[in-house]
C-alpha positions, 0 to 999 in steps of 0.5 A: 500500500505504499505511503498509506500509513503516512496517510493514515497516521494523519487520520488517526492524530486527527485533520484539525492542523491539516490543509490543503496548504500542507500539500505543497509544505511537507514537499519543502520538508522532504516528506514522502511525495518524490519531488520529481515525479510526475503529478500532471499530465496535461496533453503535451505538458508534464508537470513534476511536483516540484514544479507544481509547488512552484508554479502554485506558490507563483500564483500565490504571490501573483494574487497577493500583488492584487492584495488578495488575502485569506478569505476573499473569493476567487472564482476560476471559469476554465476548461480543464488545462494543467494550470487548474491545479496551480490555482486550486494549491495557490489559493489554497496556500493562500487561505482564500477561497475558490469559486469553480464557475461551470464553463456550460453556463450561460453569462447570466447565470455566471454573474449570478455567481460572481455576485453571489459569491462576492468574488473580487478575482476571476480567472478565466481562459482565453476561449471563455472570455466572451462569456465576461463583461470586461466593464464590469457593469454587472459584475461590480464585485469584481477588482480584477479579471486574469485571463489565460491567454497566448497573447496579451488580453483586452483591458482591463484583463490582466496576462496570467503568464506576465502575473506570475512570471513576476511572483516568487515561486516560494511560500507566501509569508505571514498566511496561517490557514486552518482546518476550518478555514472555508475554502471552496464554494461549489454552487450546485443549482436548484429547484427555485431556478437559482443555484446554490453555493456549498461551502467546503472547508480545507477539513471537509475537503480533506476528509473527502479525499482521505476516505478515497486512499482507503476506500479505492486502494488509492497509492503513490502509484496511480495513474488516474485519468480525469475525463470529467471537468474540474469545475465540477466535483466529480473532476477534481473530488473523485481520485484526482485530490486523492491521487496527488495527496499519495503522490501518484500521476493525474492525466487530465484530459480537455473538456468536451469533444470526447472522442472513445478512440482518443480515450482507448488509447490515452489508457493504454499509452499512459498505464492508466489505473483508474477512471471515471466515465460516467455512464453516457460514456461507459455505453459508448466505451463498452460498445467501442469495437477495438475495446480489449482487455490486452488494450487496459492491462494496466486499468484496475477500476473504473467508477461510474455513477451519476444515474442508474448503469444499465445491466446490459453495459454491466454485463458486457463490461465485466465479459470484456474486462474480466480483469478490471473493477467495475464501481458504480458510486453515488455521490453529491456537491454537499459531500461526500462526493463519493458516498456509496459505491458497489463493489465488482462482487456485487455489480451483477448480484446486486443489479441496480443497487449503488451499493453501501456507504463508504467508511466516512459516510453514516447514511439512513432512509428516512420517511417524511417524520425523519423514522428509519423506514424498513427495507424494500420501502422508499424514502429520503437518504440522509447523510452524515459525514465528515466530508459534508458541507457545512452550509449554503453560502449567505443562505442561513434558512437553506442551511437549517432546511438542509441540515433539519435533524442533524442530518444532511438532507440529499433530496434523493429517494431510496429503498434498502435491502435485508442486506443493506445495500441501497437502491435509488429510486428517485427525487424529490427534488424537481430535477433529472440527469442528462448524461450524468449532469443534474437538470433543473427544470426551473432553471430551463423554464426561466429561460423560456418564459422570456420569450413574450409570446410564452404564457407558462412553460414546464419542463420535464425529464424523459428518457433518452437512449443516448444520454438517459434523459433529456428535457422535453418543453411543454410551453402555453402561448399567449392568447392569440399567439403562435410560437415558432419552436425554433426560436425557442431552441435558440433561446434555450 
């Protein structure tokens, strides 16, 4: 198990002197992580750890220059590139607190949450630069724009490249971040049509990736490859931490475009041991035609989860790798990210189930009065860990609804067997999942109602063979009036 019980040792003393910031520290103290090994692989860019630890400290520095301290907020609009992890270990070093904006929104749900979380800094990538007001008229919070880029950006943006060619890439000085320092607010949209900011600390965070070690056999060895963005927890939360805490490699690929034979032989050529795809992309890998267990001799587990995995995918999985796990997980924002998984014993013999809860996670099935409901009948999955979120961003009442009880309330409905393995049957949430994004029908029916000739709009999940679900319309016009579909697809 390599370093696991340096890991565990930190377990067992307790996380509340452990952060983030320490990643970076226990390289300048010559702990177990071997400086020049490889912590990044990023299409053409191979990043050892020492560099990783200079090219955060670099962005450290760079932001104290714009005199950002502990605790403000800065949010990051990028696709996945290998600087994502020089911010994510520079804010953290920092003590401030990063907003990851999904690069899918649109520029008015991105103000929305520049300005709900107040964020003085946003870094944000050449290609997504158009989605940002650079007058900052509807973003007033904001002092500074860093832009990624090949050439000098418009003004105001600043040049990220000329920022911190300019930083020491040493500690930043005179920082002392805890434990419970808020650290990420990872906003998750909900049924009011108006997401939400989870609030993680460096501690749930910690916690979320310490489990993973044990739980996913997690070791100086792995070779994970990171196919989902990291904007989004299941990116940079499911292994990718985990795998950088032990000192194993993360391959990180672009966003969008995925392309199977792309995918195949990346496994394949970089010895890839573990990957997440989500099921829309587990069906197209397991049908690929040049798929072959000779072909991922190195891959020892790929977890899957999001939405039910159908049983033909399972079986065909297990028939052409018979050597690789197969994990189905369930997991949210709020933590843990990963809750549940199923073991590769279980994934034909408890078809459809998301398996048990993992060794941080307390979890209970609950009805309307918060009682424990017998097995075979549905109700609430509430959780209790660690790794949880300690509330919403500037919304006390969410906080207390979330939390009622002690317990975190998922929304999410499910029913348990004699032998405790859970099965999720639905929402109670207005929601549904579209290749293994959550959707929110208020969020679609915001946009809609805009069009003057619209009267009402609801959307609803159907099922798709291709990506699960998808949304399906259903709009009123106004009186007398006749809308043109078309113009609503450009809408939407």
């Amino acid at each position: 198990m390599g370093e696991l019980p340096t890991s565990f040792s930190i377990l067992a003393n307790g996380v509340e002197n452990m952060d983030f910031a320490y990643f970076l520290r226990r390289l300048d103290y010559g702990c177990h992580v071997d400086p020049d090994k490889e912590a990044v692989i990023f299409q053409d860019i191979r990043i050892t750890y020492k560099e990783l630890k200079e090219r955060a400290y670099r962005f450290a520095n760079a932001l104290m220059s714009l005199e950002v301290s502990k605790g403000d907020r800065v949010a990051v609009l990028l696709r996945n590139c290998a600087k994502w992890f020089d911010i994510f270990f520079g804010i953290a070093s920092l003590g401030a607190v990063m907003v990851p904006v999904n690069f899918l929104l649109k520029s008015r749900e991105m103000e929305f949450v520049l300005n709900d979380s107040g964020a003085s800094i946003l870094v944000v990538g050449e290609d997504l630069l158009p989605m940002v007001d650079l007058d900052k008229k509807d973003t007033p919070g904001l002092r500074e724009i860093i832009c990624i880029c090949s050439e000098d950006p418009p003004a105001p943006a600043l040049s990220y490249e000329k920022l911190t060619s300019k930083a020491k890439n040493e500690p930043p000085h005179h920082v002392a971040v805890q434990t419970d320092d808020l650290f990420v607010l990872q906003y998750t949209s909900g049924t009011t049509g108006f997401p939400k900011g989870a609030m993680h600390t460096q501690g749930t965070l910690l916690w979320n990736s310490f489990h993973q070690v044990g739980d996913f056999d997690v070791t100086e060895n792995e070779r994970y490859l990171c196919v989902p963005g990291l904007c989004w927890v299941a990116g940079l939360h499911d292994f990718t931490l985990p795998t950088l805490w032990m000192g194993g490699t993360v391959i990180l690929m672009p966003s969008g475009g995925l392309d199977i034979a792309h995918l195949l032989d990346l496994i394949e050529k970089e010895k890839i041991t573990k990957v997440l795809l989500v099921p829309t992309v587990l069906k197209q890998f397991v049908d690929f035609p040049e798929l072959s267990q000779d072909r991922v001799d190195s891959l020892q587990a790929v977890l899957t989860g999001a939405e039910p995995v159908p049983v033909t995918v399972i079986e065909k999985f297990n028939r052409l790798l018979p050597e690789s796990t197969l994990l189905q997980g369930y997991g949210l924002s709020e933590g843990p990210t990963i809750a549940l998984y199923l073991k590769k014993e279980d994934a034909l013999r408890k078809i459809g189930s998301a398996g048990k809860p993992c060794t941080n996670c307390e979890l209970m099935v609950v009805d309307d009065s918060m009682e424990r409901v017998p097995p075979g009948v549905k109700g609430e999955i509430l959780i209790r860990s660690p790794a949880t979120m300690v509330g919403y961003w500037n919304q006390p009442e969410a906080t207390q609804k979330a939390f009622e009880g002690g317990w975190l309330h998922t929304g999410d409905l499910a029913e348990y067997d004699d032998e405790g393995y859970i099965y999720i049957t639905g929402r109670k949430k207005d929601m549904y999942i579209s290749g293994g994004l959550n959707v929110y029908p208020a969020e679609i029916e915001n946009v809609i109602i805009r069009d003057p000739l619209v009267s009402e709009a609801a959307v609803i999940g159907i099922q798709d063979e291709k990506w699960g679900e998808v949304g399906c319309a259903v709009i009123v016009p106004r009186e007398g009036q006749e809308i043109e579909i078309e113009e609503i697809k450009k809408l939407c």
